[in-house]
Steps between C-alpha positions, in 0.01 A plus 500: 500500500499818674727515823413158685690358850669205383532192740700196410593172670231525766486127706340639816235187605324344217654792221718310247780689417271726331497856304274751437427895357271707730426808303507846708238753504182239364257269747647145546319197567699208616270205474521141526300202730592527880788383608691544153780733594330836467576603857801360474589725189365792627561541906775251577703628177342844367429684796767352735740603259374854498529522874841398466488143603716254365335278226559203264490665182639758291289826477554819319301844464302469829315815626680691771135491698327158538171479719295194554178376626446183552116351570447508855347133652372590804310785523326657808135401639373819382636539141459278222816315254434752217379857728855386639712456207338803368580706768840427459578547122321825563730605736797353348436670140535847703835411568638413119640741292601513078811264473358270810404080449189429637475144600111398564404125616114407404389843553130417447479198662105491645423802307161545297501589163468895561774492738767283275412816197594740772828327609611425125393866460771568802771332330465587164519894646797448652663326231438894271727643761784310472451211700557159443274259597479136567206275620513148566100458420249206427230705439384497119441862450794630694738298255316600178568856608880449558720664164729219542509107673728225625384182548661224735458188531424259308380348770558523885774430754755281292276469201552902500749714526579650126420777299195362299414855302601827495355808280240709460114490590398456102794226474377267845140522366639260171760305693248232639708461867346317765409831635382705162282161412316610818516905528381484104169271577262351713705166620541569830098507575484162325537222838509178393251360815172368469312505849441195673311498804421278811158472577528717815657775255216497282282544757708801644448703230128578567592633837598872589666710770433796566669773736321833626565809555890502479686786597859537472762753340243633214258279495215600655197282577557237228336211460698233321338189366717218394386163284656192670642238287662770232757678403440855619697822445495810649609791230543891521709763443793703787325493849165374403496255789630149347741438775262619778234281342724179539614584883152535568376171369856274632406666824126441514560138426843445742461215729851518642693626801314792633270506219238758664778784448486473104122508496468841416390774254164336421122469694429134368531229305270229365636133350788435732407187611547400092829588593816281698756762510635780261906478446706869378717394252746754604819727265743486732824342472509106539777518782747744615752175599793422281426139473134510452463355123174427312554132587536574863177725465285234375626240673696331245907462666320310788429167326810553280734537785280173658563308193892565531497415864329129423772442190724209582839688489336741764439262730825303446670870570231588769407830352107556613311789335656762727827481263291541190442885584579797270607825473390730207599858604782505250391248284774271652444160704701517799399204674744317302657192660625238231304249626139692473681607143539133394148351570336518202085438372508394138852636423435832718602650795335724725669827314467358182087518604541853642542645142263282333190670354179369634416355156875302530448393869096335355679281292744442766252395754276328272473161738428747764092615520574701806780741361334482097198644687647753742674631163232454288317834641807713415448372137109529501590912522735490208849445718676197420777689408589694809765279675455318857776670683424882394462683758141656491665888565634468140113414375338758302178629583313295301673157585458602851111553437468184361747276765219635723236374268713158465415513878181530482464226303726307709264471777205282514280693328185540778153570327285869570841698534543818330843570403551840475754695276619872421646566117617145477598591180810675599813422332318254263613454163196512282552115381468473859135588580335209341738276738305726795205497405463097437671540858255660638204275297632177681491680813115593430394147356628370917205737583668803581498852399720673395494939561791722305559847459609508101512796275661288215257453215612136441431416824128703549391334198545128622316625845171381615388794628638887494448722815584833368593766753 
């Protein structure tokens, strides 16, 4: 192999003890299902070691110049994920020079067909003048145009974690990974869901609604109209309005605190009263706190920390649920007395349920309906491995998309809402977007609808209806 850097013995997170080649001078992709260590690899060991951080592995050959992007979450009201993260790689590939690493996270995230060929275009340019490049990408195309690949996994969080392939485009397309099964074919459109629904559902999906005359950002006098009961998705290239179009509509439909302000941009509307109450299904990140967890999210450590509190060597030590508390911001319990450390449920303790996986903690709780419930959501989105004490900064964007869908879920699920959701697609493994989409068909079969902003073709082709902007 032409000159590579060399890392060895990387443990940071889920990474186990692993080593890998990154050739110099081609287009990378580092791929692998979310949450199995490509982040990890790449920013916590690649690039911090390039800024001259202190990591846990051995690393060799590293550019003198590192620069990385990684995809923004938030973006502002008037600019859309991808017009964002375009911006940005724009103005970041100005700054590289020959010899430089270019680290790139999901640079076409949102993006439209036209708009992925002109980043790949970007990167591939860059690469003739002596860059490096490396992408940590979902998108199909985007990895079939990378020279070389490295594949994590083979699954996420502790199933993950190891170097599953490594080698060139030609080589991944044989290797039959549980990524190249899916770049290599049309899997990921096949969802394994057959609609089922209510009477009031069925009779949903005749109705309509329809908003006038909207106005906002660039689009000018649009009318929208929007089947009820369905899957609908809004598509479109940079700037055509996607974002706009889904303000528009969550306002228009907003019945909460000082609704009137949000009804804006648009003349009228016909159909709301087929219509409860519309619910933004937002990007940002779960919780800035160090202890917020996904169980603590959804709900779960409550009834967990009530079932300690009622065990009989609680109350004999008269330790209520206050003492069953926890602190994740290092990944280290320090509520520790020895006495909340001794009561144990089924031979575990507290900690002990703290690292569990949600898939461990079912089986666990199995004479429980309450907690089997609560944690059933988080595996109805394809995350019983994620454990219950990881703290929900350390979430990639994808889990974090679908912990928020896992809340969704979580709630009663009222009839006439319409849930409303930009690129939920971000960060998603493609074996994960039939797990979405029958997500987002249970959803619908409650009577709801359900409006996206997709670009992805494996998502757009198990739509309802396409807006396209």
């Amino acid at each position: 192999m032409k000159k590579c850097i060399i890392i060895k013995n990387a443990k940071e997170n889920n990474l186990k003890n692993i080593s890998v080649q990154i050739p110099l001078g081609q287009l990378v992709a580092i791929v692998g299902k979310s949450g199995s260590g490509k982040s990890s690899l790449i920013y916590d060991i690649l690039f911090q070691a390039s800024q001259g951080k202190k990591v846990q592995a051995k690393i060799r050959n590293l550019p003198k110049r590192a620069f990385a992007l990684k995809q923004k979450v938030k973006q502002d009201s008037k600019r859309s994920l991808c017009e964002t993260n375009m911006t940005l790689l724009q103005k970041l590939i100005k700054q590289v020079q020959k010899g430089d690493l270019l680290i790139v996270d999901e640079p076409c995230a949102g993006m439209a067909k036209e708009d992925r060929i002109i980043v790949v275009n970007l990167l591939r340019n860059i690469v003739k003048t002596g860059v490096s490049v490396l992408v940590i990408e979902h998108q199909k195309d985007v990895i079939q145009a990378a020279n070389y690949v490295i594949e994590l996994g083979p699954g996420a969080g502790s199933y993950g974690g190891k170097i599953v392939f490594q080698g060139l485009i030609n080589t991944f397309k044989k290797a039959h990974t549980p990524t190249s099964d899916y770049v290599f074919s049309q899997k990921a459109s096949c969802v394994d869901y057959h609609r089922n629904p209510n009477a009031k559902a069925k009779f949903m999906q005749k109705k309509e609604l329809t908003i006038k005359g909207i106005t906002k950002n660039n689009l000018k006098n649009y009318t929208l109209t929007l089947p009820l009961g369905k899957l609908d998705c809004v598509t479109g290239r940079i700037g055509s309005g996607k974002t706009s179009l889904l303000t528009t509509v969550h306002g228009a439909l907003f019945k909460g605190k000082n609704a009137w302000k949000s009804r804006t941009g648009f003349k009228l509307i016909n159909g709301k009263t087929f219509v409860r109450r519309s619910y933004l299904v937002e990007q940002t990140s779960l919780s800035s706190s160090s202890t917020s967890t996904p169980a603590t999210y959804l709900g779960i450590w409550d009834p967990i920390r009530d079932l300690f509190a009622q065990l009989p060597q609680s109350k004999k030590q008269k330790l209520t649920k206050s003492h069953y508390s926890q602190n994740t911001n290092t990944g280290k319990h320090t509520s520790t007395t020895k006495k909340v450390a001794n009561v144990m449920y089924n031979g575990k303790s507290i900690f002990n349920i703290l690292t569990m996986t949600v898939d461990q903690a079912t089986e666990l709780f199995a004479n429980v309906p309450l907690i089997v419930r609560k944690l059933s959501f988080l595996q109805d989105v394809g995350l019983g491995y994620i454990e219950l004490g990881q703290p929900s900064g350390s979430l990639s964007g994808g889990e974090a998309q679908r912990v928020r869908l896992a809340k969704v879920l979580s709630k009663k699920l009222g009839d006439r809402c319409i849930y409303i959701l930009d690129t939920p697609s971000r960060g998603l493994h493609l074996s994960d977007i039939p797990t979405l989409l029958a997500v987002f068909q249970k959803i619908i079969d409650k009577n709801n609808t359900i409006l996206i902003a997709d670009n992805r073709d494996e998502v757009i082709c198990n739509c309802d209806h396409i807006i396209s902007l």
